[in-house]
C-alpha positions as CSV (number, residue, x, y, z in Angstrom):
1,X,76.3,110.2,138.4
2,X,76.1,106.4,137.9
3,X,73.6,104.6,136.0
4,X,71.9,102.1,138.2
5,X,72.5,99.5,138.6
6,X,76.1,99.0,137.7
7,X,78.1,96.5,137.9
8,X,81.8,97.3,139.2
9,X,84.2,94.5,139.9
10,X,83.0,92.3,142.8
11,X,79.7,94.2,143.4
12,X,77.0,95.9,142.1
13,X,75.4,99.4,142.9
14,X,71.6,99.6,143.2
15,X,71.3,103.1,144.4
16,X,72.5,106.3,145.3
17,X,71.6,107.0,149.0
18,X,73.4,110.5,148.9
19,X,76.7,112.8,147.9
20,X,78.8,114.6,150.0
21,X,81.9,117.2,149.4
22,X,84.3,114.1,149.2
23,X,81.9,111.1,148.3
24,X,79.0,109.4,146.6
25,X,77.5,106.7,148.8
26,X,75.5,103.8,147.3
27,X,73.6,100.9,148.5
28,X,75.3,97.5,146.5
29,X,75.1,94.3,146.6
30,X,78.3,91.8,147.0
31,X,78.9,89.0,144.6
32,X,80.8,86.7,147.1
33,X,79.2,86.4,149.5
34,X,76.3,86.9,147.1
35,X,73.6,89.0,148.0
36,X,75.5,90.5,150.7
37,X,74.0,94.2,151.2
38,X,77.4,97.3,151.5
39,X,77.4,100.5,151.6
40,X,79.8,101.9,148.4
41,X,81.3,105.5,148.9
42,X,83.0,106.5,145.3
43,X,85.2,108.9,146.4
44,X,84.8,112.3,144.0
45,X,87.2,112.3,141.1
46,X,89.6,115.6,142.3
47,X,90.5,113.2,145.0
48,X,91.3,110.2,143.4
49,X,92.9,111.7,140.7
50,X,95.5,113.8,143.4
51,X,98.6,112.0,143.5
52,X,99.6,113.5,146.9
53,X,96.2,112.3,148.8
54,X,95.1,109.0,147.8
55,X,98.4,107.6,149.7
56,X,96.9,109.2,152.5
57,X,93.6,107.7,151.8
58,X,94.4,104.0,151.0
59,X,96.6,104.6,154.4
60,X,93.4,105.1,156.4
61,X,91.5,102.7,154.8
62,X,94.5,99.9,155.6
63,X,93.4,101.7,159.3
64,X,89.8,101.6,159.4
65,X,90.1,97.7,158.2
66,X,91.4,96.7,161.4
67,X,88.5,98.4,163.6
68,X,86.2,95.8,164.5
69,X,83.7,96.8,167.0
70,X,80.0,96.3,167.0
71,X,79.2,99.6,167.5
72,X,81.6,100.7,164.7
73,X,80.6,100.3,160.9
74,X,83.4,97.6,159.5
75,X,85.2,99.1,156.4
76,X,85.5,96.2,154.0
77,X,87.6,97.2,151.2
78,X,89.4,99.7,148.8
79,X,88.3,99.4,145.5
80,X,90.6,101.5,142.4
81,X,88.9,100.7,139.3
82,X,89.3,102.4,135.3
83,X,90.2,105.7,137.6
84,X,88.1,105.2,140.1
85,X,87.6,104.8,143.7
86,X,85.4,102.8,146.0
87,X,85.2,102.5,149.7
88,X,83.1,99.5,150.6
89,X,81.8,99.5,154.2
90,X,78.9,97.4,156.1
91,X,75.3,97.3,154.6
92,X,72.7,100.7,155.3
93,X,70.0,99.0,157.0
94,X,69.5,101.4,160.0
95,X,68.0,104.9,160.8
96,X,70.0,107.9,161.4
97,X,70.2,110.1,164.3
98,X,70.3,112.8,161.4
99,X,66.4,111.6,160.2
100,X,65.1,111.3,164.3
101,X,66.1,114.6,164.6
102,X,64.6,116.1,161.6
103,X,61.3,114.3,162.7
104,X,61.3,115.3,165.9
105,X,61.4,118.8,164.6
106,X,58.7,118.4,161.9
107,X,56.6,117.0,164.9
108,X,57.6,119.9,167.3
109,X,58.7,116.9,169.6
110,X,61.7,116.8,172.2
111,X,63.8,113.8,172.1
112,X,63.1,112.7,175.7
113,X,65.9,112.8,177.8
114,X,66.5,109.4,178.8
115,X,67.3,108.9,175.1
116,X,69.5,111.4,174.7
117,X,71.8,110.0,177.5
118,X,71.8,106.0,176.6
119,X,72.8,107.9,172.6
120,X,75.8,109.8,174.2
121,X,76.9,106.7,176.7
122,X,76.9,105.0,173.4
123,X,78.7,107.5,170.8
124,X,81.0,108.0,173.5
125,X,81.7,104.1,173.8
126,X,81.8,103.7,170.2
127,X,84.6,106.4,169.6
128,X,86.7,104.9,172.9
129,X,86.9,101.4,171.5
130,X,87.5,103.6,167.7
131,X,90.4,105.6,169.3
132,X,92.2,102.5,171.1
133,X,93.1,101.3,167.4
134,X,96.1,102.0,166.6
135,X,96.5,103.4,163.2
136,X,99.5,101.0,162.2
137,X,99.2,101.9,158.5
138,X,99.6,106.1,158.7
139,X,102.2,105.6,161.5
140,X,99.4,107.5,164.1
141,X,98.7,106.4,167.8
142,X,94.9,106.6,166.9
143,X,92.0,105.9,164.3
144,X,90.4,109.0,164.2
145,X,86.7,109.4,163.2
146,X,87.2,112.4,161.3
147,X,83.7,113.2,160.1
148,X,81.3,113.0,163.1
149,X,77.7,114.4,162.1
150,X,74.0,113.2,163.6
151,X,74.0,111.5,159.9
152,X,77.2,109.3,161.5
153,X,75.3,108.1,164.2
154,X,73.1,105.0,162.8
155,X,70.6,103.4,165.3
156,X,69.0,99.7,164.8
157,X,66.1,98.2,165.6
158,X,67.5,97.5,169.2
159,X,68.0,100.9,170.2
160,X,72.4,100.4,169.3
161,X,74.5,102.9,168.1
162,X,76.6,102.1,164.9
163,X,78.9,105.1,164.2
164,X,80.2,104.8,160.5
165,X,80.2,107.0,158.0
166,X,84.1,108.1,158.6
167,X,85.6,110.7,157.1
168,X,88.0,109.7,154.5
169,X,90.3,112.4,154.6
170,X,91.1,115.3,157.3
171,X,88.8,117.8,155.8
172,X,87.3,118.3,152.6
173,X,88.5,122.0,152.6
174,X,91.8,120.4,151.5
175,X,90.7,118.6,148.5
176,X,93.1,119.5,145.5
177,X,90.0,121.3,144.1
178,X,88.7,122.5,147.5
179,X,86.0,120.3,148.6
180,X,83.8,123.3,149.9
181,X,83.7,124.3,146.0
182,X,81.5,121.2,145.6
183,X,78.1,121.4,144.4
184,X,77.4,119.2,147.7
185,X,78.6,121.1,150.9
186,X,80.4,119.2,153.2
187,X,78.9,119.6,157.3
188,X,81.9,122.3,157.9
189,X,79.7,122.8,161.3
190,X,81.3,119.9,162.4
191,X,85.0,119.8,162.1
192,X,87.6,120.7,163.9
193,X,89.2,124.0,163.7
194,X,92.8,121.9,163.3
195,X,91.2,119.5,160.1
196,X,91.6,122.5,157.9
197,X,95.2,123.0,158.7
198,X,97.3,120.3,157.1
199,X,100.5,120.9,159.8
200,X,98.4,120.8,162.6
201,X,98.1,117.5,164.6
202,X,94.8,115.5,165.4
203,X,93.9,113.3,168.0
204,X,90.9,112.0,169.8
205,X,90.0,115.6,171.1
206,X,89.1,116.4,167.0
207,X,86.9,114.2,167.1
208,X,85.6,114.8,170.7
209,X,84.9,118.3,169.5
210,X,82.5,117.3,166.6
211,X,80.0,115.7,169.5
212,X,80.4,119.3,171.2
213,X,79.5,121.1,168.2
């Protein structure tokens, strides 16, 4: 773990919002523009240390850069730095579906229906305009989501969806190390029975079977 802040080529972390099988994600601040407020994922070390996967991830990075939507989180950059790598995407300032959820349990309260639909009508949006991207820089026909969970699903103070938090690789169970080793688990609930097999091929119904789940 970091010590905050730190200062790390063109940004600064100022703190850790959480870890994950695959990533750290941090709250940071841009120096040009200054002020600028990003999102920082440092990807765990087994993986940027694997010599067969971080083609793979720098690939869907180059892939992700091109999405721009407004319901989609905008990746920024890639940062490799002293052996180490950073994925900086657009600032944190929204709620979760993943913390409505967990008050509407602590309350004993139903998210009321009419909610629930204008949320789906918009996930499902989001991920049409995600998966008519073509993913020029891994040779695909589409930019997957890969890592769909309620924590994914961001909701500003307008009632929008912003989907982000992508997954940066097909599964964390095929980290070099094995990503569900990790001290963190990863939301294995989620994925895709054809994410854990490295031969198998994805498309938008992977990531169409995460919103099922």
């Amino acid at each position: 773990m970091l010590l905050l802040p730190a200062k790390i080529g063109s940004f600064t972390l100022t703190r850790r919002i959480r870890a994950s099988g695959v990533a750290e994600t941090y709250a940071g601040v841009l120096d040009d523009p200054p002020g600028v407020g990003v999102r920082v994922h440092k990807l765990v070390q087994s993986l940027t240390e694997s010599s067969a996967m971080m083609p793979a991830v720098r690939a869907r990075v180059g892939d992700l850069r091109g999405v721009q939507h407004k319901s989609l989180e905008r990746v920024h950059d890639l940062v490799e730095e002293e052996g180490s790598a950073f994925i900086i995407t657009s600032g944190p300032g929204t709620l979760s579906l993943q913390a409505m959820l967990d008050h509407c349990r602590a309350t004993d309260t139903a998210l009321p229906k009419t909610v629930f639909l204008q949320l789906a009508s918009q996930i499902c949006s989001a991920l049409e305009a995600l998966h008519n991207v073509n993913a020029a820089h891994s040779g695909r026909t589409h930019v997957l989501h890969l890592g769909i969970t309620p924590r994914a699903v961001r909701l500003t103070s307008d009632q929008r969806v912003i989907l982000g938090d992508y997954g940066w690789i097909r599964s964390p169970t095929l980290l070099p190390l094995g990503g569900a080793t990790s001290p963190v688990m990863p939301r294995m609930e989620f994925l895709a029975p054809e994410q854990t097999y490295p031969d198998k091929p994805l498309g938008p119904e992977t990531d169409i079977f995460a919103i099922g789940s």
